[in-house]
N, C-alpha and C positions, 0 to 999 in steps of 0.2 A: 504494500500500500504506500502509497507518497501523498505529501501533504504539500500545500503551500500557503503563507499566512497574506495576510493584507491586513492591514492597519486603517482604519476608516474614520476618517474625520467626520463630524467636529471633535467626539469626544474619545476620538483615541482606539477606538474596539479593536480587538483583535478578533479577525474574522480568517475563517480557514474553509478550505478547500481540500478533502482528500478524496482520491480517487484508486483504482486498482483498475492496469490492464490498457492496452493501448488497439484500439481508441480506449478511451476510459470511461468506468460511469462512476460517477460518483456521490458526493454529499456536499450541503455546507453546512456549514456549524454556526450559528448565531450573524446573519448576513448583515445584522446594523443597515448602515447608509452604504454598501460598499456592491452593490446588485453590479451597477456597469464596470466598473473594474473586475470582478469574480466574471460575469458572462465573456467581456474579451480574452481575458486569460483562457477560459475553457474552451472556446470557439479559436482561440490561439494553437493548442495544446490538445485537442478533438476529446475533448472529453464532456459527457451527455450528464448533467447534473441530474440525477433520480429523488434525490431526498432533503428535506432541510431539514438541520437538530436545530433544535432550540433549547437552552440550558437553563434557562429562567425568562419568565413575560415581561423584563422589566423594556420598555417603549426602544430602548438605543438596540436592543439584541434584535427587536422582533418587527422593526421600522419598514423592513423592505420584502417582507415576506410575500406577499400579494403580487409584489412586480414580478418575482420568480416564481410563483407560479400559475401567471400568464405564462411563463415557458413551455408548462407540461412538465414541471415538477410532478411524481407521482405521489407522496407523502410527504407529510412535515412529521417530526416526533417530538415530543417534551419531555422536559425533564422534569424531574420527581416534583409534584407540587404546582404543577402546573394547572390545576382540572379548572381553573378560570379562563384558557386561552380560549380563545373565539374563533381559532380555526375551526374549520368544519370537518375535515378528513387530515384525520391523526392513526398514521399508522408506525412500523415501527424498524430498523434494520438491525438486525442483530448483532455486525462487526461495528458497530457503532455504542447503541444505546443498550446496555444490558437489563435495565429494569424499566421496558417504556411502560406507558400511558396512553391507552385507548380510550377512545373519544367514539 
């Protein structure tokens, strides 16, 4: 698996991109503000974003969730504690998230 991070202003996120396998499919992790730099990188790199993790709802992790997936993103997952997120389809990947939260 490979990872790549992006740092997303204003307030700094660290937001990541891991994927497996070439072309790649992959994940992001908490996408903050940072959707167009993650999609050119992936469309750079052919790799087909499948899932979004989300680690906590706090507004800066969970900002751009929606622009992704307009893509045909196929799941989003949360993390523990999450059962207020207002996505609609929460599902789950298991080399990611070991204890998800179905919705």
């Amino acid at each position: 698996m490979e990872m790549h991070q992006f740092v997303s202003p204003p307030l700094g996120n660290n937001v990541y991109l891991l994927w497996e396998g070439m072309p790649g499919k992959g994940a992001v992790i908490d996408p903050a503000m940072a959707t167009d730099d993650i999609l050119f990188y992936a469309k750079e790199h052919r790799i087909k974003i499948l899932y979004i993790v989300n680690t906590h709802a706090h507004f800066d992790h969970v900002w751009e969730n929606a622009k992704l997936k307009k893509r045909r993103v196929r799941s989003y997952v949360s993390g523990k504690g999450m059962k207020g997120c207002y996505w609609k389809r929460i599902s789950w990947c298991p080399r990611i998230c070991a204890r998800p939260w179905r919705r």
